[in-house]
C-alpha positions as CSV (number, residue, x, y, z in Angstrom):
1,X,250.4,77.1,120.4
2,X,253.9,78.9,120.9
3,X,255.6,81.4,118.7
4,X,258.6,79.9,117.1
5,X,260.3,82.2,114.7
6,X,259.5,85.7,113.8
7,X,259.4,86.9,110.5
8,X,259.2,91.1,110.4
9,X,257.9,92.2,106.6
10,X,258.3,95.7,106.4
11,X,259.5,95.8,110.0
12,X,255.9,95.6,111.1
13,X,256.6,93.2,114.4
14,X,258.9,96.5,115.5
15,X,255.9,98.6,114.7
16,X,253.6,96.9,116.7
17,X,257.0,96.4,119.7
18,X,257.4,100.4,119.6
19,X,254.1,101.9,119.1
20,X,251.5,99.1,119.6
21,X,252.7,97.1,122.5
22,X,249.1,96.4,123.7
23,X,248.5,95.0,120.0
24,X,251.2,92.9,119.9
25,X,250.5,91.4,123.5
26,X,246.8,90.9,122.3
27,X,248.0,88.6,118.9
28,X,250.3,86.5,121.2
29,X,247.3,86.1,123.2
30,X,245.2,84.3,121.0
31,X,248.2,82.5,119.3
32,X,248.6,81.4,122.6
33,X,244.8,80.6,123.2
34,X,245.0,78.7,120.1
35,X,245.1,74.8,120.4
36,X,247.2,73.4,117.3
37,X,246.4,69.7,118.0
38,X,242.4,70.4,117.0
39,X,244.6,71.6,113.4
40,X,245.8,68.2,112.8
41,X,243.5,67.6,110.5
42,X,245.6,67.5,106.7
43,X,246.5,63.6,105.4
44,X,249.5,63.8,103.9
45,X,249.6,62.3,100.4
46,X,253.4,62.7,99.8
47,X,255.2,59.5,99.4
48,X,257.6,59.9,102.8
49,X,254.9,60.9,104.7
50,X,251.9,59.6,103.3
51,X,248.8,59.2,105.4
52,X,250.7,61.2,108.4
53,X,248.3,63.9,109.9
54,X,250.1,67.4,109.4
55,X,248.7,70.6,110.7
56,X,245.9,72.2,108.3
57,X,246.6,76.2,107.3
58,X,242.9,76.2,106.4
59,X,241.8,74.8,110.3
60,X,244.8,77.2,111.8
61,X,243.4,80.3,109.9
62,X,239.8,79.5,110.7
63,X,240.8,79.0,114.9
64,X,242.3,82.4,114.7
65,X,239.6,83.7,112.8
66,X,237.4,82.7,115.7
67,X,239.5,83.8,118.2
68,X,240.2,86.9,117.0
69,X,236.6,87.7,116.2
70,X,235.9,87.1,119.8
71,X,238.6,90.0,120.3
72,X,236.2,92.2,118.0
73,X,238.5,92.2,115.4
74,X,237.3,92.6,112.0
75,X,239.0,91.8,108.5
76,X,237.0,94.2,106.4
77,X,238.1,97.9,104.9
78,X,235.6,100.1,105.1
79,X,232.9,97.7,105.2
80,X,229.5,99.5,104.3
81,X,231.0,99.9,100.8
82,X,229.8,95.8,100.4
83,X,226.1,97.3,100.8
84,X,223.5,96.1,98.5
85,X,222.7,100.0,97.6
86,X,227.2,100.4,97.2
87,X,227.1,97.2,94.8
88,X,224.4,99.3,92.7
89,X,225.6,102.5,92.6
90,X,229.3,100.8,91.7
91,X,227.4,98.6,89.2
92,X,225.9,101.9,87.4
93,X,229.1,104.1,87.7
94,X,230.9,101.2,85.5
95,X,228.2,101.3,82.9
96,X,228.7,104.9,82.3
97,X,232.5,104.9,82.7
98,X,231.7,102.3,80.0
99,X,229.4,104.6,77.7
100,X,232.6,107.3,77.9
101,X,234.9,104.6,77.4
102,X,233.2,104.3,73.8
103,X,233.7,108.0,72.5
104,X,236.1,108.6,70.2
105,X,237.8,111.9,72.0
106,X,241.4,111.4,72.3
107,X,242.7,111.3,75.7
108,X,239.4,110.8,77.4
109,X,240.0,106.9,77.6
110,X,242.6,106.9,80.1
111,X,240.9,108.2,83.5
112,X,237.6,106.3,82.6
113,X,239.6,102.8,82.4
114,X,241.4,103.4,85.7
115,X,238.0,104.2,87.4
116,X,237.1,101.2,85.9
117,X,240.1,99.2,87.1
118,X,240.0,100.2,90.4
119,X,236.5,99.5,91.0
120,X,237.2,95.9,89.9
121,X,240.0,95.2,92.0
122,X,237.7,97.1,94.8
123,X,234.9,94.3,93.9
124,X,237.7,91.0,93.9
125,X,239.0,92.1,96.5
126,X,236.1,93.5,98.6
127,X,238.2,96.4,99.6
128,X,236.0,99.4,100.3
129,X,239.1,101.8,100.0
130,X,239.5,100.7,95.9
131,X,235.8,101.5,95.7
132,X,236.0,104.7,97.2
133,X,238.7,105.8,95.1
134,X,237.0,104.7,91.7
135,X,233.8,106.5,92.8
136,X,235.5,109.9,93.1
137,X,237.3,109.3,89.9
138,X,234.6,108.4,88.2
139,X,232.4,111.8,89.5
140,X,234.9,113.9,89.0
141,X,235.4,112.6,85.6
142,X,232.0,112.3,85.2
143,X,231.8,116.3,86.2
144,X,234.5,117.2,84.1
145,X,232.6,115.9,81.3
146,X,229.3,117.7,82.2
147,X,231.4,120.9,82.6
148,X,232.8,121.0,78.9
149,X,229.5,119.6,77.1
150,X,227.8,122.5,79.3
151,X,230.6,124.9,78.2
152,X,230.2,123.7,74.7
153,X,226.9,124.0,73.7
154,X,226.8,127.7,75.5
155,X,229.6,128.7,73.1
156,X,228.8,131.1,70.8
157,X,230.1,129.9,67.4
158,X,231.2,132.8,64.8
């Protein structure tokens, strides 16, 4: 396979050009490496076309899956946040953020629900970094909330 065209989002190919020029020369080896005629897999059901063999995005992303994982290259963000123990300790911080979600104190609804949020979009997305952050929201909400019941009920009342 060859590299046709070039498009830059965010300027990332002049990135990679200016400060990761080993990078870049790594990614057009693989593209390179990569066979496109074993991606000719895709019928094409269009009526100009139809039954023509087209190249397959599926079979292209899976070859350069391959040949990048050969590279050691991995697709994961901080990857031992997918742990069976993570899952469970995520699982049981959304239950409680749940339990404060039902109190009716105003304004402690908000940080709870965006714990919540990001631990979701952590769990679609099996991004690590979203889980991270919704933990320490959650603890330090979860603290905060320890600290005034504790401060409460020591309170003297007149």
């Amino acid at each position: 396979m060859k590299i046709a065209e070039t498009c830059s989002h965010l300027n990332g190919l002049e990135f990679l050009l200016v400060h990761k020029p080993a990078l870049w020369k790594e990614i057009q080896a693989v593209i390179i490496a990569d066979d496109a005629t074993k991606c000719k897999t895709k019928v094409s059901k269009e009526k100009i076309m139809k039954g023509q063999l087209l190249f397959s995005p599926i079979d292209m992303n899976a070859a350069f899956d391959r040949l990048l994982r050969a590279k050691s290259w991995e697709a994961s963000r901080v990857s031992f946040m997918e742990t069976v123990l993570m899952l469970r300790l995520v699982a049981l911080t959304i239950i409680l953020m749940g339990f404060i979600l039902f109190t009716p104190l105003p304004f402690m609804n908000t940080l709870p629900a965006f714990a919540v949020m990001l631990l979701g979009a952590g769990l679609l997305n099996r991004d690590g970094i979203f889980l991270l952050f919704g933990l320490v929201l959650s603890f330090s909400q979860l603290g905060f909330i320890c600290f005034g019941l504790g401060a409460l009920l020591q309170a003297q009342w007149p």
